[in-house]
C-alpha positions, 0 to 999 in steps of 0.5 A: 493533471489536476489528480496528479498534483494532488497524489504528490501533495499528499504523498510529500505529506505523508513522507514529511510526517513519517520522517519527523517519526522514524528514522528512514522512510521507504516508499513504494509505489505499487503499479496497478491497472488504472494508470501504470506510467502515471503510477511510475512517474509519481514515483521519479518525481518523489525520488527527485523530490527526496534525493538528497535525503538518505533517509528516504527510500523511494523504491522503483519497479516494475514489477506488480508484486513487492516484498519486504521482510522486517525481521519475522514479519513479512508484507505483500504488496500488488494492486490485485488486478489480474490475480486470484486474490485466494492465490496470493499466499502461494504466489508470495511463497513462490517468489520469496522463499526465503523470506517466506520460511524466515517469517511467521507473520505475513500479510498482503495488501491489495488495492483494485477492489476500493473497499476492505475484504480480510481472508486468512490463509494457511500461513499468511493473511490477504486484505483489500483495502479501502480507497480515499479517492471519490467514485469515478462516474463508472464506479458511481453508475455500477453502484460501488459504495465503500467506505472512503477512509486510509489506515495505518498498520504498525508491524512490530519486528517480532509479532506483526500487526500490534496496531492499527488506526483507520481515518475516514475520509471526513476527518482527513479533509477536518469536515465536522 
């Protein structure tokens, strides 16, 4: 419980700080292997939490991959697990044709692997990225040490990524 309460203090955080930004903030919590139900109940308790704010978006599904087209920009995301990272271009172009040929830029996030790992593909580029949360005794004993850090990517309408801000995890917890 204790996980728990920490990922919806920092989720509320992080919704808090993008609404004094923009106008509407949408978010989706992607479902992946490590805890689905958990994953989907972090989701209805930002939901209740934001109901009466129009300008949240608080997205629920099921489904393990998501798209969202932003004028000629277009984001993937799945958690990864179960799926040939190399296929994920063509799975994306399967599911969302139409947003896939009314688009020029398009990237997929994934997150199973815990460290950052870019490939470009024919039309689309994937990117594994890195994790704030500790290694587990398992990740530690298997010998896993990626860096620990969260990113921010701006994606402009017209030409896609035009910034991006990586904070270690250090910063985040303000430790000198």
């Amino acid at each position: 419980i204790k996980m728990m309460r920490v990922a919806v203090k920092i989720l509320i955080y992080a919704i808090d700080c993008a609404l004094a930004k923009f106008e509407t903030v949408r978010l989706r919590n992607v479902v992946g292997n490590h805890a689905p139900e958990a994953e989907q109940m972090l989701s209805l308790v930002l939901e209740q939490r934001y109901d009466n704010n129009p300008r949240v978006i608080v997205e629920q599904s099921t489904n393990k991959f998501y798209y969202y087209q932003w004028g000629e920009t277009l984001i993937g995301l799945c958690h990864g697990d179960g799926v040939k990272h190399a296929e994920l271009p063509m799975i994306m172009a399967s599911d969302a044709p139409k947003m896939w040929g009314n688009t020029l830029f398009r990237y997929i996030f994934i997150g199973h692997i815990h460290h950052q790992a870019v490939k470009e593909y024919q039309g689309c580029s994937t990117e594994s990225i890195n994790t704030i949360t500790p290694n587990d005794a398992w990740h530690a004993g298997a010998g896993y040490r990626s860096r620990k850090n969260i990113k921010l990517m701006v994606m402009h309408k017209k030409f896609g990524e035009i910034e991006r801000i990586t904070k270690d995890i250090s910063m985040i917890r303000g430790e000198k």
